[in-house]
Rosetta silent file (secondary structure, phi, psi, omega in degrees, C-alpha in Angstrom):
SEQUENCE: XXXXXXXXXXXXXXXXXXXXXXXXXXXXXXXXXXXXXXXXXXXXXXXXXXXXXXXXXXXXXXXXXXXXXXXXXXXXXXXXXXXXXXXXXXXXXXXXXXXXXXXXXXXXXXXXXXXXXXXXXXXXXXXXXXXXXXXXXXXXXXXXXXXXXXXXXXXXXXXXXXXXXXXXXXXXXXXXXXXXXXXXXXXXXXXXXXXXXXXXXXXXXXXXXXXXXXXXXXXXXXXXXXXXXXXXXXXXXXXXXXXXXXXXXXXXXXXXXXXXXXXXXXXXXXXXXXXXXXXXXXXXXXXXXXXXXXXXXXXXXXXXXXXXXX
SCORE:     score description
SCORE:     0.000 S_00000001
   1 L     0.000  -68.074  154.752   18.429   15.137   61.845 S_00000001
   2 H   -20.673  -66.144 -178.900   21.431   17.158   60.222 S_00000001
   3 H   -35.298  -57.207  173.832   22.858   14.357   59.126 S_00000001
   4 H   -63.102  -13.660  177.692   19.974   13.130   57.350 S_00000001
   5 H  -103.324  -26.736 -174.526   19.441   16.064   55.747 S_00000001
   6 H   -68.216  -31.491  171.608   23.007   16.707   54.853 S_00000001
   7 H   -68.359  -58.529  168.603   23.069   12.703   53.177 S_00000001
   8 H   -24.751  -79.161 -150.758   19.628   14.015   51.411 S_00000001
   9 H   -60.270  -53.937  170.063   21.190   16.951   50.056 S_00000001
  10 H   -66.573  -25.958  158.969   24.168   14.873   48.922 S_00000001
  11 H   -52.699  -48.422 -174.088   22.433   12.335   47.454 S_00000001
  12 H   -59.565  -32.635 -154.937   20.239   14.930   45.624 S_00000001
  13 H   -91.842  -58.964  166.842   23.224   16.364   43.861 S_00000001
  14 H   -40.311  -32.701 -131.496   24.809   13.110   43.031 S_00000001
  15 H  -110.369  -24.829 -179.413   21.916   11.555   42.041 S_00000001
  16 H   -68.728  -49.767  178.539   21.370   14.785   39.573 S_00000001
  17 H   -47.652  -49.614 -154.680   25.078   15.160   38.304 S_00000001
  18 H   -82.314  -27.912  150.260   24.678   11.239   37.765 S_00000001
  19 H   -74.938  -54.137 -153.476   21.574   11.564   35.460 S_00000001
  20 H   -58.078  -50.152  166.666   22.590   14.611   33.476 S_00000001
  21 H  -104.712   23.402  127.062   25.385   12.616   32.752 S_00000001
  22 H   -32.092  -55.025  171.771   23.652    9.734   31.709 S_00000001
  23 H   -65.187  -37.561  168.379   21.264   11.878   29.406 S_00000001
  24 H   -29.591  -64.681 -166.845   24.761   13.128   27.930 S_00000001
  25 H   -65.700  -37.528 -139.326   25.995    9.682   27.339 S_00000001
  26 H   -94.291  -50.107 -169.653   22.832    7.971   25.866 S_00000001
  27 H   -52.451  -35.859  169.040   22.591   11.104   23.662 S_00000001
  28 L   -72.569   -6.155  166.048   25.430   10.219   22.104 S_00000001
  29 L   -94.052  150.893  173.122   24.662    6.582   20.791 S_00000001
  30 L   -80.947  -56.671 -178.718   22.647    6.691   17.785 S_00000001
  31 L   -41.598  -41.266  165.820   20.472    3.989   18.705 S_00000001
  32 L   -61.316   -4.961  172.182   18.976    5.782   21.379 S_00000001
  33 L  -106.387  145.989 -170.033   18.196    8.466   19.543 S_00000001
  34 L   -84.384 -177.642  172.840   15.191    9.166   17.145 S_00000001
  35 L   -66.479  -21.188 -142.836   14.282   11.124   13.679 S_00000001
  36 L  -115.929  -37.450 -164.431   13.165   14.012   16.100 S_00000001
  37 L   -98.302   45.626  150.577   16.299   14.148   18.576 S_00000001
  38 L  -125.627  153.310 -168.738   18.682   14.139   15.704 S_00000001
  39 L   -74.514  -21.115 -177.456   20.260   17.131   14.359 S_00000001
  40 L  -128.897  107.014  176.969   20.127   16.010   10.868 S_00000001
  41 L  -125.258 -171.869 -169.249   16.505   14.839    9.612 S_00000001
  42 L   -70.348  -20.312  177.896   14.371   14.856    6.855 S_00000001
  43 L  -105.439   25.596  146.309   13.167   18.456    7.767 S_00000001
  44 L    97.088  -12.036 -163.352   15.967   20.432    7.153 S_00000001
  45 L   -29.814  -72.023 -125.308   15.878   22.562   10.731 S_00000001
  46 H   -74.802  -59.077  166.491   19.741   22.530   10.918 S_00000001
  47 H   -63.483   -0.864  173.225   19.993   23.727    7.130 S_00000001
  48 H  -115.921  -26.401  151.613   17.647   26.186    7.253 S_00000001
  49 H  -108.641   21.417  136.591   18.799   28.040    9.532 S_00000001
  50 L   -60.962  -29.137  144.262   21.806   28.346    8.449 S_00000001
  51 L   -49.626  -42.071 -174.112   20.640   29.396    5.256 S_00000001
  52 H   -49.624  -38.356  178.326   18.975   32.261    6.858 S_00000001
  53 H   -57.389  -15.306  179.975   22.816   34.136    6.813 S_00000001
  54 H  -108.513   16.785  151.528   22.246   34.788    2.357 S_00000001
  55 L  -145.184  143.273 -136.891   19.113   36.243    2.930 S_00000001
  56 L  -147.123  137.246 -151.564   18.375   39.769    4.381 S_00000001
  57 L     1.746   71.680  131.963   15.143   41.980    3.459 S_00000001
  58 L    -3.686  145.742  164.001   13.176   39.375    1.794 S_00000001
  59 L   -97.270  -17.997  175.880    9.811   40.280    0.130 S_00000001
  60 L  -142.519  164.078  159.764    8.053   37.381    1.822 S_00000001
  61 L  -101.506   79.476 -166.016    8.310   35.110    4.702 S_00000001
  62 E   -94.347  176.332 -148.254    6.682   31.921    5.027 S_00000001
  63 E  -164.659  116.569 -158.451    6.334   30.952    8.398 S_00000001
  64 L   175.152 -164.711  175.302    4.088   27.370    9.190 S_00000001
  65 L  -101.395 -154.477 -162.396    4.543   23.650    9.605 S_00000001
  66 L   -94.434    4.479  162.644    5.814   21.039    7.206 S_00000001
  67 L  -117.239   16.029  169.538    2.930   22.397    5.083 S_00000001
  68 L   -85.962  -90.257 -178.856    4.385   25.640    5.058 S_00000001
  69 L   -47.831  -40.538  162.574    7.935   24.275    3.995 S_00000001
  70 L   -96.505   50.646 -178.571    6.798   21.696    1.479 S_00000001
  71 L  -154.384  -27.084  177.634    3.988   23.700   -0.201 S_00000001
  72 L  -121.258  113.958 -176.816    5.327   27.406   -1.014 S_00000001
  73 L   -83.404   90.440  174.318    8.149   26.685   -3.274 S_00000001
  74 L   -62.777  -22.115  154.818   10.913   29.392   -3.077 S_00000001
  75 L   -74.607    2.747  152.487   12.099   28.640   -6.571 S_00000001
  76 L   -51.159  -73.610 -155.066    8.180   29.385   -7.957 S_00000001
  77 L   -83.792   -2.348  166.601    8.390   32.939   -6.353 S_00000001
  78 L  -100.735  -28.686  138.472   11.487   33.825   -7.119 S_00000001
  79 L    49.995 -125.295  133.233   10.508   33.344  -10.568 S_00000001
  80 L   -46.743  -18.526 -178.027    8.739   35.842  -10.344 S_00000001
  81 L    95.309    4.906  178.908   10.889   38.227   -9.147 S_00000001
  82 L   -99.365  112.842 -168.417   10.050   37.798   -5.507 S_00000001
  83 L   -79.478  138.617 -171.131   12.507   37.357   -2.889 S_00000001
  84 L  -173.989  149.214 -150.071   11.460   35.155   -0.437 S_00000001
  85 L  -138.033   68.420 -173.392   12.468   32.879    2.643 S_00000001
  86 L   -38.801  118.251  143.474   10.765   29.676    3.883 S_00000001
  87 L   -80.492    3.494 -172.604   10.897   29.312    7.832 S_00000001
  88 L   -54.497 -170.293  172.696    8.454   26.269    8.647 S_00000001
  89 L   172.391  151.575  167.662    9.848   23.218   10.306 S_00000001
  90 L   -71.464  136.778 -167.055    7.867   20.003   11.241 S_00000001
  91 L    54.218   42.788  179.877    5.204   20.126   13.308 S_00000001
  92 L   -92.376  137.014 -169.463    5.823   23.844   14.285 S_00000001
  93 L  -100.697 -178.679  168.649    3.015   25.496   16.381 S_00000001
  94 H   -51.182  -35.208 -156.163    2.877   29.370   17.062 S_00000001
  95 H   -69.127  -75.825 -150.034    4.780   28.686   20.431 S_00000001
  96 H   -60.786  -29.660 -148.311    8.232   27.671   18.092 S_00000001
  97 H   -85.409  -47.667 -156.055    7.053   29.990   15.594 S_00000001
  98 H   -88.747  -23.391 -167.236    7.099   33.143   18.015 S_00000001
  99 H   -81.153  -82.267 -138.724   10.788   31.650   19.236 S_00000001
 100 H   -86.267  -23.415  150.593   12.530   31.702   15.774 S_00000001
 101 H   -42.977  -44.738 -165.355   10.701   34.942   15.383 S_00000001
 102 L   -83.634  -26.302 -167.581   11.876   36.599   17.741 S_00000001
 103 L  -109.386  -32.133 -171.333   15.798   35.629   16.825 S_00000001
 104 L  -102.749  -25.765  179.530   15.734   35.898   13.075 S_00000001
 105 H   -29.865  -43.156  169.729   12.922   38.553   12.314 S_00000001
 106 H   -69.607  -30.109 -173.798   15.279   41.386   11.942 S_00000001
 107 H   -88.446  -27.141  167.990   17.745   39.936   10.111 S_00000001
 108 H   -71.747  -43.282 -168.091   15.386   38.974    7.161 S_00000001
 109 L    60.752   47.579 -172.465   13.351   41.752    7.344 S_00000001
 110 L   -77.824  125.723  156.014   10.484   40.739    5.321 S_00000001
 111 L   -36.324  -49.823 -157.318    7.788   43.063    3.556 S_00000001
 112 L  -126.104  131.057 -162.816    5.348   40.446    3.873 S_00000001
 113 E  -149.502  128.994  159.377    4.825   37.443    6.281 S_00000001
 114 E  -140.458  125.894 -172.371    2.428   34.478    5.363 S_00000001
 115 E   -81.060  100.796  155.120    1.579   32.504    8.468 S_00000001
 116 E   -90.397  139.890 -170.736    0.432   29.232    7.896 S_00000001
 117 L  -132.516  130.514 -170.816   -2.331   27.656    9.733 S_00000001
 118 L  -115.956  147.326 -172.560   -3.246   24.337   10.044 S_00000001
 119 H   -80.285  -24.606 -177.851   -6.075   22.681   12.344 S_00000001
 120 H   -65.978  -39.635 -162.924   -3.431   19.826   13.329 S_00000001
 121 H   -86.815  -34.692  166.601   -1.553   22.316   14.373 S_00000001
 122 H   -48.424  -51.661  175.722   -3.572   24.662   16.311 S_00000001
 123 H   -57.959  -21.892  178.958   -4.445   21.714   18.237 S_00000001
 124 L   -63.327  145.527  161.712   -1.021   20.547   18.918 S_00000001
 125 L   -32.290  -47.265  163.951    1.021   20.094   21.894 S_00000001
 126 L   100.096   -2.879 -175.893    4.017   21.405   20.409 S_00000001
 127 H   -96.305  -39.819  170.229    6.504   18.816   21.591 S_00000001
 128 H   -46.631  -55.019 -176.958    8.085   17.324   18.575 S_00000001
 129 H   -73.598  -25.857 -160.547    9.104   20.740   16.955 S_00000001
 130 H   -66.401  -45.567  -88.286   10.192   22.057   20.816 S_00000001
 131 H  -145.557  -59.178 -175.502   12.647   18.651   20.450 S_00000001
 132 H   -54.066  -59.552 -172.819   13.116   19.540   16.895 S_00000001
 133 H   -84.304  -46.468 -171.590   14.465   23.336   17.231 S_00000001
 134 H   -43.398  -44.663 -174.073   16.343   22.542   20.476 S_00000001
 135 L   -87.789    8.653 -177.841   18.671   20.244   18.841 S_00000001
 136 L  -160.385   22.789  170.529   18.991   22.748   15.845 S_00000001
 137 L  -116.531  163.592  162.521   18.560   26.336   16.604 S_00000001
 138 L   -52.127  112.378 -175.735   20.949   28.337   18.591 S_00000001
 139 L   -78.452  152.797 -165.804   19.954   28.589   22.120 S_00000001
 140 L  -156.647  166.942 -177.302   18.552   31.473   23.510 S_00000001
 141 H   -70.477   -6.720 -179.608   16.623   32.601   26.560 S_00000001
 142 H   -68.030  -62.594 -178.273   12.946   32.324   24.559 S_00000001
 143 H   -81.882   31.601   87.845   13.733   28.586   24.162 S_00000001
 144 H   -10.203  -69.486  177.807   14.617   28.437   27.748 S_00000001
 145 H   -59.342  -23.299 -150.098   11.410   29.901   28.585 S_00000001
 146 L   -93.065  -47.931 -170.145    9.472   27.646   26.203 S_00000001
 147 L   -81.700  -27.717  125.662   11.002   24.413   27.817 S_00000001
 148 L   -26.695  -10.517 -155.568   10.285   25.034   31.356 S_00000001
 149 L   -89.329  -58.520  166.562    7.180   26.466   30.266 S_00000001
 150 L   -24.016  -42.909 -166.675    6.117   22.916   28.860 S_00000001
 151 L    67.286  -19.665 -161.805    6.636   20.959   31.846 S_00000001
 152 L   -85.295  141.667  174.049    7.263   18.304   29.707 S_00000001
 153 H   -64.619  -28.472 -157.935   10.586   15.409   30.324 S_00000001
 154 H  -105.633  -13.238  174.169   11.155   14.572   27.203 S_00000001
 155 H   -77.298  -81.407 -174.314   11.626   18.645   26.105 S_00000001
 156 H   -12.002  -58.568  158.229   13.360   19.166   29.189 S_00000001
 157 H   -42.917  -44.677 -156.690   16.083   16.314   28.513 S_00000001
 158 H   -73.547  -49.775  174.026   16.538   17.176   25.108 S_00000001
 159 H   -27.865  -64.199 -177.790   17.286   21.081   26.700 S_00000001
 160 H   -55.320  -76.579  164.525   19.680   19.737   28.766 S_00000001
 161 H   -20.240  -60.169 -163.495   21.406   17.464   25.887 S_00000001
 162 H   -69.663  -41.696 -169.259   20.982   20.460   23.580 S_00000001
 163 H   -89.206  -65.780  172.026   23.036   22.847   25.607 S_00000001
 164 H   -13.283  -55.300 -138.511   25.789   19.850   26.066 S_00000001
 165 H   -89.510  -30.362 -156.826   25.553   19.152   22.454 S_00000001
 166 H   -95.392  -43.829 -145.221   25.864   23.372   21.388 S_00000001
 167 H   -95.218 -107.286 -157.304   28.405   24.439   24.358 S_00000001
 168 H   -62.839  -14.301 -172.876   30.580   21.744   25.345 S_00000001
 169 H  -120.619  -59.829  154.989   30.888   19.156   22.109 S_00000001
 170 L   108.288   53.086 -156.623   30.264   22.746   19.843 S_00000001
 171 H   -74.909  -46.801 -149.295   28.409   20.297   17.778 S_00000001
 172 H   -93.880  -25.681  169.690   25.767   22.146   16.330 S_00000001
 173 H   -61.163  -27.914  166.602   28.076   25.192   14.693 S_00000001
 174 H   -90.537  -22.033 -139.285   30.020   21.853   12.482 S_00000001
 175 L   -71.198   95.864  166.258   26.557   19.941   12.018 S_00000001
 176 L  -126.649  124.669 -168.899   26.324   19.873    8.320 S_00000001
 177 L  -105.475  156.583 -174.402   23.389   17.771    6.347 S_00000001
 178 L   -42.772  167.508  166.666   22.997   16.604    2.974 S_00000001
 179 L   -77.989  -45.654  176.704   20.772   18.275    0.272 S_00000001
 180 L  -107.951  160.624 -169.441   18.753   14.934   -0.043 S_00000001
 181 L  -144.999   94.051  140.547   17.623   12.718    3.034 S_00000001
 182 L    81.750 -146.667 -177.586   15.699    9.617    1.934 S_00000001
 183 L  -106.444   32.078  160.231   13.381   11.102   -0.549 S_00000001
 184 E  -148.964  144.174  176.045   13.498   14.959    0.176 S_00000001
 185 E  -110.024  146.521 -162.713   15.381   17.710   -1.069 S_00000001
 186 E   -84.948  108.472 -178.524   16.412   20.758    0.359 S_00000001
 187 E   -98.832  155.732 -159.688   16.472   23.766   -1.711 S_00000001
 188 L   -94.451  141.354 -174.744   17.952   26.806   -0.476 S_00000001
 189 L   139.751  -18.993  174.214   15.670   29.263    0.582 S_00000001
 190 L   118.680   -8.947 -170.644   13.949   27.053    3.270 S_00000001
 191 E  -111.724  152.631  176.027   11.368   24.884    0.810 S_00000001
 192 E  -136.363  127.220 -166.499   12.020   20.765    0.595 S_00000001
 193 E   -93.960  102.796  159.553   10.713   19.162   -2.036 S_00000001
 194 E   -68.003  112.694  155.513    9.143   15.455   -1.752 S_00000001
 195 L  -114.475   39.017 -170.380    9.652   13.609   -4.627 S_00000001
 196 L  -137.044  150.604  164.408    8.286    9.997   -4.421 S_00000001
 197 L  -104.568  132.852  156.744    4.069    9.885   -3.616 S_00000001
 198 L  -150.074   77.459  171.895    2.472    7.165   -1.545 S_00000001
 199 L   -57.128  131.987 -157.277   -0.891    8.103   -0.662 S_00000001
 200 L  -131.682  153.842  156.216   -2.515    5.702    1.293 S_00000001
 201 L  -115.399  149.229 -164.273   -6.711    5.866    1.597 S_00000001
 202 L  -131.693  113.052  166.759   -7.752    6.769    4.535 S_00000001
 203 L   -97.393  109.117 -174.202  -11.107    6.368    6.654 S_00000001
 204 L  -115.270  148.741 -175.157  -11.027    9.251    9.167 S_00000001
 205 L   -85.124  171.388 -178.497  -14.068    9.603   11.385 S_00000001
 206 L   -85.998 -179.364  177.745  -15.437   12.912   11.906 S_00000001
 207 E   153.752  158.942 -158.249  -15.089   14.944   14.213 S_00000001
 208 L   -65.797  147.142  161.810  -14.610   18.585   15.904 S_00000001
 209 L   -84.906  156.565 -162.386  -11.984   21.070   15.274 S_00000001
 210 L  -163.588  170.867 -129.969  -10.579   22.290   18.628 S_00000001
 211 L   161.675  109.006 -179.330   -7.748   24.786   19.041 S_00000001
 212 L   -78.198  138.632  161.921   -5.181   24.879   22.703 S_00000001
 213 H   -72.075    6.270  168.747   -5.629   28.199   24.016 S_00000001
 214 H   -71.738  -45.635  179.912   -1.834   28.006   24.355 S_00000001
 215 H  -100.336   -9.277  128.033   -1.464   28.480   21.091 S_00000001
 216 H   -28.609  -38.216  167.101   -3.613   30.555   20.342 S_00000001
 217 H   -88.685  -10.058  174.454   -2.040   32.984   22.580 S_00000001
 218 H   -74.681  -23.009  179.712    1.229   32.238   20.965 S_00000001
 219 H   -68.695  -85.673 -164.964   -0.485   33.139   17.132 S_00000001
 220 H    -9.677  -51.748  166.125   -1.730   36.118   19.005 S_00000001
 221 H   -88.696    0.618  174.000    1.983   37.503   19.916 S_00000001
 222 L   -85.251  -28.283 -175.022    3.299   36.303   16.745 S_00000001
 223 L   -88.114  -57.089  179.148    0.866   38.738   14.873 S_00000001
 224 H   -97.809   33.496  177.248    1.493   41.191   17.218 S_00000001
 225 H   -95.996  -29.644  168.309    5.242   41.164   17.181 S_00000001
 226 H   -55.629  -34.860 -177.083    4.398   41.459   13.532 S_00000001
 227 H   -86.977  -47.413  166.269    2.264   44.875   13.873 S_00000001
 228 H   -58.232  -56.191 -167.700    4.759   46.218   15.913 S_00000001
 229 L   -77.933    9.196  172.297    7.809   46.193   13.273 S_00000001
 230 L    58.586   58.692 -171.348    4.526   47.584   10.622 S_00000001
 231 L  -121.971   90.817  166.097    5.006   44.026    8.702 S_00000001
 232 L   -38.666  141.262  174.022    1.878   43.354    6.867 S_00000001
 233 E  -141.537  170.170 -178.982    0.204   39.587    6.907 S_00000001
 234 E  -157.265  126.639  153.159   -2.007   36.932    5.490 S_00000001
 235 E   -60.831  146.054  163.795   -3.148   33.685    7.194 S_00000001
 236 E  -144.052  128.219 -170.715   -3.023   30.879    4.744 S_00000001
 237 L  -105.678  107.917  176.372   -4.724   27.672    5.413 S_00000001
 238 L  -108.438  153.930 -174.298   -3.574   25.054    2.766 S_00000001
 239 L   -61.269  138.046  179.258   -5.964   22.621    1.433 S_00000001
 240 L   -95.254  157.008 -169.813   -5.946   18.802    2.660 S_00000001
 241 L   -53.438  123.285  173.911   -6.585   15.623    0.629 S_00000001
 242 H   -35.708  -16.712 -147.183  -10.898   15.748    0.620 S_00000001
 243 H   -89.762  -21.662  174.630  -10.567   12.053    2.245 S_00000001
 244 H   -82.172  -73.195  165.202   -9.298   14.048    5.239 S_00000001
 245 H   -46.223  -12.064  171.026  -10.977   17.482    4.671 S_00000001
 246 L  -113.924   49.885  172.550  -14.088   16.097    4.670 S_00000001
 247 L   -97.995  -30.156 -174.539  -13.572   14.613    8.476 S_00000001
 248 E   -54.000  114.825  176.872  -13.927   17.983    9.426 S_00000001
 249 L   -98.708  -18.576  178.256  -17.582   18.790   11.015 S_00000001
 250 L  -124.189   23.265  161.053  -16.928   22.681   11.635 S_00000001
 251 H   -22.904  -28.541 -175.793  -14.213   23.886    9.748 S_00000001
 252 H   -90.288    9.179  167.542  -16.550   27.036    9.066 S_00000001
 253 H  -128.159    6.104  149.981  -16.036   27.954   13.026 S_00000001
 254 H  -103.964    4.951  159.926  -12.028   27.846   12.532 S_00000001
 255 L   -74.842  -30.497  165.859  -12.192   30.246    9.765 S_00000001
 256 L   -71.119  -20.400  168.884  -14.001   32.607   11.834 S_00000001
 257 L   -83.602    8.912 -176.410  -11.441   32.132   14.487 S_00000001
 258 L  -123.199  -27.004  164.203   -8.517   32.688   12.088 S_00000001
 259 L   -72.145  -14.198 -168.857  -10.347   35.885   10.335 S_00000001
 260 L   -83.191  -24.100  179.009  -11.010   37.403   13.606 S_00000001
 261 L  -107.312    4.706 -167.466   -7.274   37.791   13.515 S_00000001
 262 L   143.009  177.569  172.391   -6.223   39.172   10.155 S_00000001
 263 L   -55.913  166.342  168.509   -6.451   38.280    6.542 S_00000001
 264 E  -178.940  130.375 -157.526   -6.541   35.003    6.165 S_00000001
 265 E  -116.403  138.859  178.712   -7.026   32.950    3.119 S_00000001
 266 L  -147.529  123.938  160.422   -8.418   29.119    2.425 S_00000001
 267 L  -152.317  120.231  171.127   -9.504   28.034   -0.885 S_00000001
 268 L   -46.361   81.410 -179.020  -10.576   25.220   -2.099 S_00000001
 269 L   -77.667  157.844  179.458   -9.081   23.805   -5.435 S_00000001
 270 L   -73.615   67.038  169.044  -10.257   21.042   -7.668 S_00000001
 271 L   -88.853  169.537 -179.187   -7.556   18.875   -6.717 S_00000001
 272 L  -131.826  135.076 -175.291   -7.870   14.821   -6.529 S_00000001
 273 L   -43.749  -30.298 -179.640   -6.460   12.931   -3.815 S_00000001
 274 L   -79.539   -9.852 -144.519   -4.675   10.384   -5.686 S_00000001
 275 L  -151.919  -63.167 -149.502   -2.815   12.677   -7.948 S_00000001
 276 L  -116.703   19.758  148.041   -2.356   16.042   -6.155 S_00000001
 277 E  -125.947  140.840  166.888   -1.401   14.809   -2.602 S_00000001
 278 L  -136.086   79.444 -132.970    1.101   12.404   -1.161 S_00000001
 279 L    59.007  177.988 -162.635   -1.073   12.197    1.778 S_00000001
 280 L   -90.459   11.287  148.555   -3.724   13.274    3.155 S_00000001
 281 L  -123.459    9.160  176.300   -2.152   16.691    4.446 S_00000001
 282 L  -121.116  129.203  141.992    0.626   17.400    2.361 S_00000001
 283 E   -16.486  112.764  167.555    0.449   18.946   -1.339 S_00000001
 284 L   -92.110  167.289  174.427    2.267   16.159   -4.301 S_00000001
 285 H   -41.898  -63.053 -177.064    4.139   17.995   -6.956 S_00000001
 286 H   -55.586  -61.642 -133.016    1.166   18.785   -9.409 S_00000001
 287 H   -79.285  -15.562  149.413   -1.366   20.118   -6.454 S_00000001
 288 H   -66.054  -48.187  129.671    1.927   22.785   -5.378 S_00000001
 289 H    66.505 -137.556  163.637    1.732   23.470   -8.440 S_00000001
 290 H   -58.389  -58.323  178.645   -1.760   24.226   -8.901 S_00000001
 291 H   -36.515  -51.857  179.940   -1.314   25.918   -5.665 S_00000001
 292 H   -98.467   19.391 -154.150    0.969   28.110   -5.897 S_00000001
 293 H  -122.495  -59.424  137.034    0.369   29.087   -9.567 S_00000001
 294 H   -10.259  -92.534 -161.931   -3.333   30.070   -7.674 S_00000001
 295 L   -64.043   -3.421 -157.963   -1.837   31.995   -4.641 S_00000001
 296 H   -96.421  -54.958  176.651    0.680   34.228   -6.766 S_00000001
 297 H   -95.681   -1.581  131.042   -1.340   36.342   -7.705 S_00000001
 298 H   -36.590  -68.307  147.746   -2.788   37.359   -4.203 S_00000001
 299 H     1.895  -82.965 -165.296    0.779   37.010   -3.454 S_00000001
 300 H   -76.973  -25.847  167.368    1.964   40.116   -5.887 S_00000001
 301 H   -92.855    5.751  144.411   -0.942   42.243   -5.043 S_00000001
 302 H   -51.455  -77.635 -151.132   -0.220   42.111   -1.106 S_00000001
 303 H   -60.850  -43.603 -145.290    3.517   43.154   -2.547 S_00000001
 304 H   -97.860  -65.772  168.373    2.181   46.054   -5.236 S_00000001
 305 H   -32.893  -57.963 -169.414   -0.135   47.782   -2.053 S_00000001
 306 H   -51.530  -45.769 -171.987    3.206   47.618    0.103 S_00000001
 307 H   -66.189  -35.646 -152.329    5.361   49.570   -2.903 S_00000001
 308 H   -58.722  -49.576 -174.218    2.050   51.670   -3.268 S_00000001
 309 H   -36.905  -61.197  178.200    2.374   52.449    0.472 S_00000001
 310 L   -44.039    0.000    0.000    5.826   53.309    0.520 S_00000001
């Protein structure tokens, strides 16, 4: 019976050592690897936060998904006179949101933080950006927590990979990617600009808005990690192509869930799908735009209450 447990045990060990460095090795061929388990993609992670080192007590923060990062245009607001710092990344929920919070929030220091919230995203899982920041944030014990937290194998690998890739190859400290990828460019401050439209129409059936209470509780500590440092906010919801937005049958019960938690702003512009989107949830060149040419001046009177304050 010893025996058997002592061959068990050794097996177990072997059998671990002998995957991990498997996951190593695979990670290292490009073919096995994807858009989302490479350090240099179209959404800029790797370059943005690296970026983060020129700027230090910002007047705004955006803070969202890829419709956060392609839709508020840091050379628009600076402008203007407004200092300001895109954080998004694709597909980022609250949970990733509260992680890169937690490590850069001090060093920006922003007056102002506008959270963007999207219904895809409330609903999401959260595994593409967890995959996404692992291979292109710093590691830290938050994303530690978050990938155990998950349960999920394919975060879990990438964890593993990711501290191989940061520690032992020192990988992620040389990793440097172009200003254009394909057809988007990075601009520094954190916003990436899409410049070629191919809007597709699209018949989406209706259906319910729905919201994980996981991530819910992750907006929840993201707001109030926010209240604690006295860092004023505003939800912002940006609009989707009508062909989409009007799939929606209750959209009027996640605005009451997103006001229940702070300002929080959604308005509806005349934009037309064909023209002002290059798809149906991301903002084309005119309809950013419109958009932010709109939102600005909300924008500067959030800012002109803070100086009043002071």
């Amino acid at each position: 019976m010893k025996r058997l447990l002592k061959n068990t045990i050794l097996f177990t060990l072997v059998a671990v050592v002998a995957y991990l460095m498997l996951l190593c090795l695979l990670g290292d061929l490009g073919w096995v690897r994807t858009a989302r388990t490479e350090m240099k993609n179209r959404g800029f992670l790797n370059t943005r936060i690296k970026d983060i080192a020129n700027y230090h007590n910002v007047d705004v923060l955006f803070l969202g998904s890829s419709h956060c990062y392609r839709t508020f245009d840091t050379r628009f607001y600076r402008s203007h006179g407004i200092s300001c710092f895109n954080l998004g990344s694709s597909n980022q929920t609250p949970i990733q949101t509260y992680i890169l919070l937690k490590q850069y929030l001090d060093s920006l220091n922003p007056k102002f933080v506008v959270f963007e919230v999207h219904p895809d995203i409330m609903k999401n899982d959260g595994i593409e950006c967890a995959v996404d920041l692992l291979m292109n944030v710093p590691m830290n014990c938050e994303a530690t927590r978050m990938t155990w937290k998950t349960g999920n194998i394919k975060v879990i690998n990438t964890w593993f990979y990711a501290l191989y890739n940061q520690y032992i190859c020192n990988r992620l400290q040389h990793c440097k990617e172009d200003s254009v990828m394909d057809d988007a460019l990075y601009v520094p401050g954190g916003y990436v600009e899409i410049r070629r439209k191919e809007f597709v129409r699209k018949n989406y059936s209706r259906h319910n808005l729905t919201i994980r209470p996981e991530q819910m509780e992750a907006l929840k500590k993201c707001l109030n990690l926010l209240k604690e440092r006295d860092i004023p906010y505003m939800l912002v919801e940006v609009q989707d192509a009508e062909q989409l937005r009007s799939a929606f049958k209750n959209h009027e019960w996640f605005e009451r869930k997103m006001k229940a938690l702070g300002p929080y702003r959604y308005k509806v512009l005349p934009l037309v799908d064909t023209v002002h989107f290059c798809n149906s949830n991301h903002l084309f060149i005119p309809g950013i735009e419109l958009f932010n040419n709109d939102f600005l001046p909300d924008l500067e009177k959030e800012l002109s209450n803070i100086e009043q304050d002071i």
